[in-house]
N, C-alpha and C positions, 0 to 999 in steps of 0.2 A: 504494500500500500504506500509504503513511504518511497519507494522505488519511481513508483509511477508519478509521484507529487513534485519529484524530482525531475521527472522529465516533462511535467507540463509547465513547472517554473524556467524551466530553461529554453521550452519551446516559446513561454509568452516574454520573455525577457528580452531573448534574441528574435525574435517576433517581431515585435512591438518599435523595438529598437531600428531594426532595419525596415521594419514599413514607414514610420517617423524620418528617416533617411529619402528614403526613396521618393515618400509623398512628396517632400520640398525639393527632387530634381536631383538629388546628390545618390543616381544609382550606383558608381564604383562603389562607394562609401557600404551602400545597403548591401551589396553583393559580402564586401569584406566580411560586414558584417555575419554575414550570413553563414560565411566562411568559418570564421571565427566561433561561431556556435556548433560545427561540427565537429571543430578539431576540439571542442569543449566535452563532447558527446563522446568524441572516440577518448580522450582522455576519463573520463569514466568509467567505460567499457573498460581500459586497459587498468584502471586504479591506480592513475597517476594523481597522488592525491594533493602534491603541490599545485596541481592546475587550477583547486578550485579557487583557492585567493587570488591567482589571478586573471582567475574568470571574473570574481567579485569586483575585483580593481577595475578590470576594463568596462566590464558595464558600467560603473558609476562615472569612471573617464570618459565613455560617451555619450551618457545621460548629460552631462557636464557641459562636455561637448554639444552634445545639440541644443542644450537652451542658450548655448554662446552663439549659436548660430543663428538662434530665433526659432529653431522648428517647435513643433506641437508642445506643448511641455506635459499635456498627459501620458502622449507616447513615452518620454523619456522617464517620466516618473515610475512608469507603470515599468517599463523595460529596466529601472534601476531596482526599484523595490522585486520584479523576479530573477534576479542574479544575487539580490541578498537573501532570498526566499530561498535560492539554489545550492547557495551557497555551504547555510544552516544547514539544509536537508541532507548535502552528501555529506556534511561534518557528521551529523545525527546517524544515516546510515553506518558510517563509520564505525561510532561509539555501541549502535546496536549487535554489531557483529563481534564486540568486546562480550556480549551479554550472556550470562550463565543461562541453561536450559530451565532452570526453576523459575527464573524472572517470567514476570508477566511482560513476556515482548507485544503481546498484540494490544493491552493498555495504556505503554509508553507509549506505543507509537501514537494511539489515537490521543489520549493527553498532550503529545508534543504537536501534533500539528491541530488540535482545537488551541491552544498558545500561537500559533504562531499563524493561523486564523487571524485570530484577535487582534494581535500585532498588524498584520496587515491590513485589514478591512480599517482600522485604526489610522495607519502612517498612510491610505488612499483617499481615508475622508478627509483628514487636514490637509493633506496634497490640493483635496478639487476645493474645500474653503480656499484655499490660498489663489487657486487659479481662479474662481467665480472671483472674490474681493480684487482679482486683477493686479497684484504683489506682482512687482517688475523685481528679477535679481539682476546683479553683473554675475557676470563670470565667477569671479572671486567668491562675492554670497553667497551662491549657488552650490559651488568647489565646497565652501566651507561647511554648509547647513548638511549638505551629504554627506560630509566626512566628518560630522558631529551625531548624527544619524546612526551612520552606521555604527563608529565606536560605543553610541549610546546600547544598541539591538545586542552588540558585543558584550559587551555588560552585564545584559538583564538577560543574555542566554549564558554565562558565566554563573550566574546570581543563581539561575533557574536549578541550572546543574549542582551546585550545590544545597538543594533544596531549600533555597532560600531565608536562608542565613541571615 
């Protein structure tokens, strides 16, 4: 289950990402993109598991990137927030395959992604408040609030793992 949550964060990240590309005329751009989410996919397959930070990296780089550009900023939001959805997920898979045969794996899993539900449905409504009220960032703002973001998700899934401590 967590498998498949994982390849639908990665399908809408890198999605979303290269059609917000594409939309505004920058198809090499959307292609790369596009690129770049297979060689994400085949790194999974393989369990290169350094790939997924910077999988994580680049989508927030080109989330970044396209609201520097001016494109959509739900696309880029939506395409940032499932690379850090993706990201969690292969970590999470990871740590599940650490897990004794007594654990309740199929609780975790449903507990860790109703969390991380919540998380999300959460950081996509303050996203469209932000884009309805019409909040202009630079570049810089933008770079910054995602890399406050993230470290924050970093955190509170740190926080989480220790049973909340």
């Amino acid at each position: 289950m967590t498998l498949i949550a994982f390849y639908i964060c990665l399908v809408i990240s890198v999605g979303t990402l290269a059609w917000g590309f594409f939309e505004a005329g920058f198809n090499r751009a959307a292609f790369w993109i596009l690129g770049f989410g297979l060689l994400w996919l085949l790194a999974r397959l393989r369990r290169w598991r350094w790939f997924t930070a910077l999988g994580l990296f680049m989508t927030i780089l080109i989330a970044a990137a396209g609201l520097w550009l001016g494109l959509a900023p739900g696309w880029m939001m939506v395409g940032a927030m499932g690379g850090l959805l993706a990201w969690d997920l292969d970590d999470f898979i990871r740590r599940l395959g650490l897990a004794a045969d007594e654990n309740d794996v199929t609780g975790l899993e449903r507990r860790h992604l109703i969390r991380l539900m919540i998380l999300a449905v959460a950081g996509l409504a303050l996203a469209s408040a932000a884009m309805y009220l019409r909040v202009r960032f630079t570049f810089a703002w933008a770079f910054f609030l995602v890399l406050v973001v993230a470290l924050g998700v970093t955190r509170l899934v740190t926080w989480l793992r220790r049973g909340g401590e």
